[in-house]
C-alpha positions in Angstrom: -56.3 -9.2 -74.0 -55.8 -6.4 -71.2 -59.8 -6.0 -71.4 -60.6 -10.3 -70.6 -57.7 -10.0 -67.9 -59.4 -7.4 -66.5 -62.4 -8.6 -66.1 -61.1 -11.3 -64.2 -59.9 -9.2 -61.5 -56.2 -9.8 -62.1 -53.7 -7.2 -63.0 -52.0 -6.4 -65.8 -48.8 -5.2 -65.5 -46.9 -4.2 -69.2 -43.8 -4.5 -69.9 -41.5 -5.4 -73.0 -40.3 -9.5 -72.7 -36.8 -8.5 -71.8 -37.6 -6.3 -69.1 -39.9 -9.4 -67.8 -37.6 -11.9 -68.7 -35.3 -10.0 -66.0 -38.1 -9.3 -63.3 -39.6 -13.3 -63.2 -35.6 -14.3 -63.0 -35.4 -12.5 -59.9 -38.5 -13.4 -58.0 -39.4 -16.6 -59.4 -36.8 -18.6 -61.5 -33.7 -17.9 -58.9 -36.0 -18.4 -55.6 -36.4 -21.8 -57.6 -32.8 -22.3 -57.0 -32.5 -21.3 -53.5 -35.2 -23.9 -52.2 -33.6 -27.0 -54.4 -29.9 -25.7 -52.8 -31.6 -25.3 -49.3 -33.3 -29.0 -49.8 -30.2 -30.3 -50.7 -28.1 -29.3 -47.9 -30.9 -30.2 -45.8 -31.2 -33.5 -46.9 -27.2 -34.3 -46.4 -28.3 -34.0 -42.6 -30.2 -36.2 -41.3 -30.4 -33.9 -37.9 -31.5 -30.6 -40.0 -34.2 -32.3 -42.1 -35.8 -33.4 -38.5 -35.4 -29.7 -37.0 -36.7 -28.6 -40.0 -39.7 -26.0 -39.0 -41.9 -23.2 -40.6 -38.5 -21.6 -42.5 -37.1 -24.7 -44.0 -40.8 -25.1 -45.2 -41.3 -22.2 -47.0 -38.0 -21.7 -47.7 -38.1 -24.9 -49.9 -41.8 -25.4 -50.9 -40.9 -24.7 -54.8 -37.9 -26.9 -54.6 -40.6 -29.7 -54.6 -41.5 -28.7 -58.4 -40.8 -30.9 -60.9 -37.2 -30.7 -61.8 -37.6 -30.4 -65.9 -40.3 -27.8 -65.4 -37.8 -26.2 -63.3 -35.0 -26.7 -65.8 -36.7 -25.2 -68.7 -37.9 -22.1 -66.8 -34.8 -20.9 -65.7 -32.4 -22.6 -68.7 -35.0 -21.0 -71.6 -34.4 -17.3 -69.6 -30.6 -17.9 -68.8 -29.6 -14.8 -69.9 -31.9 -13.2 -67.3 -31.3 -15.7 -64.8 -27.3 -15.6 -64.7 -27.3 -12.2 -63.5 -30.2 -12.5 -60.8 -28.5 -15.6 -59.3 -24.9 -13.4 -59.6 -26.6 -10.6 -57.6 -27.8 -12.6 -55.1 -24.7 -14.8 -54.9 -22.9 -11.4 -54.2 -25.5 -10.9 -51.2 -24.8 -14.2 -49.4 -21.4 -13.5 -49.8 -21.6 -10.4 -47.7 -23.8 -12.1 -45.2 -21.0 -14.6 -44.9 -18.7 -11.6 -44.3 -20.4 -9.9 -41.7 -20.5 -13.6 -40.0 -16.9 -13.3 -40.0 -16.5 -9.6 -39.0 -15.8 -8.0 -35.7 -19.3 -8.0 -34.6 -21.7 -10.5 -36.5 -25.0 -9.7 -35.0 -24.5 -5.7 -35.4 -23.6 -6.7 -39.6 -25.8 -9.0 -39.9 -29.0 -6.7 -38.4 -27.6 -4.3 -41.1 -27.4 -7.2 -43.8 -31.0 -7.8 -42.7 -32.9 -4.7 -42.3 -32.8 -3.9 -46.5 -34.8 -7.3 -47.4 -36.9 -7.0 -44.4 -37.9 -3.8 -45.6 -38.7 -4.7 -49.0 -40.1 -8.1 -47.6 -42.8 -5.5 -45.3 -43.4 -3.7 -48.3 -44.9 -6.6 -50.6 -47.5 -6.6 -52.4 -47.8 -3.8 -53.0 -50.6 -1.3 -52.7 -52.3 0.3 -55.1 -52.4 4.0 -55.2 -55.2 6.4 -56.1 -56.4 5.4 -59.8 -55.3 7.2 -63.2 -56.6 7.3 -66.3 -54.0 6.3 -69.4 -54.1 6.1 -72.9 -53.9 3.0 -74.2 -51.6 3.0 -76.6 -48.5 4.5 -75.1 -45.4 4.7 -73.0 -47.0 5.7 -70.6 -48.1 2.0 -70.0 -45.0 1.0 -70.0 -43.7 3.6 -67.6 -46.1 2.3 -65.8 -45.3 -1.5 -65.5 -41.5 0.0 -64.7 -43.0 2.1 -61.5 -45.0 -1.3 -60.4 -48.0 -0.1 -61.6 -50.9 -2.2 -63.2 -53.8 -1.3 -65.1 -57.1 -2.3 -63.7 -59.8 -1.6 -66.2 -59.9 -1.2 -70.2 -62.5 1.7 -71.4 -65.3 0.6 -73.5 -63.9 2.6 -76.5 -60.4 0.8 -75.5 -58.7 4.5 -75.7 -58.0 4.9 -72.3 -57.0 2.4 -69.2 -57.8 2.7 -65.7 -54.3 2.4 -64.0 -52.8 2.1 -60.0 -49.4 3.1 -59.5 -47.6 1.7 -56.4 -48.8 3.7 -53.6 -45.1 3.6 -52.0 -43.7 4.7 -55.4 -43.0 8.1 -57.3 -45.5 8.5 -60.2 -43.9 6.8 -63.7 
């Protein structure tokens, strides 16, 4: 399968289903979430939905998805999604605090300047090529680090691989 991926030009990235399961919660069932709760809001005010710019676009483009689609992604990976949604729950909560502490645009900035940086960082790059074996856990080390395989030998032994160019080797 890694080989016809391949030759598509896409990545594969391996991984084990839980350890996906918990990464796709994070960046694509729960940002789900935030645009339909952002829509919402938005729509309660007539005012907001006419200010509405660039941010509040794609902030909510995904809220426009259908809702059962929506629904069965993140209910059939609840397990993952609970905890992603918790975590960042537990990060608006401390931007709401710094709104409410001494100086809000000092703890905010600091709120800020973590997700910026991580925002700045993605995609990420690829690093200088490795080869792998193919069957090992060194694959999956490598889906862990960020990493992606880019080619499948001929004799399907060995994988061409990129780690993160940002990230210690797996």
């Amino acid at each position: 399968m890694a080989e016809l991926i391949t030759r598509l030009n896409a990545r594969v990235v391996p991984a084990v289903a839980d350890e996906h399961d918990r990464a796709v919660a994070a960046v694509s069932h729960v940002p789900h979430l935030m645009a339909s709760a952002l829509a919402a809001v938005a729509a309660d005010d007539p005012l907001a939905g006419t200010l509405g710019a660039g941010s509040f676009r794609d902030g909510t483009r995904v809220a426009a998805t259908r809702p059962d689609l929506v629904a069965a992604m993140c209910g059939g990976n609840a397990a993952a999604v609970g905890p992603a949604l918790d975590a960042v729950l537990d990060a608006l909560v401390r931007a709401r605090a710094a709104l409410d502490g001494p100086d809000p645009i000092d703890g905010l900035r600091t709120w800020l300047e973590p997700g910026s940086a991580a925002r700045l960082a993605w995609p990420p790059r690829g690093g200088t090529p490795v080869e792998l074996p193919a069957e090992s856990d060194a694959l999956l080390r490598l889906g862990r680090a960020g990493g992606w395989v880019t080619r499948v030998a001929d004799d399907r032994r060995t994988v061409t691989a990129v780690r993160p160019a940002h990230r210690d080797p797996a």
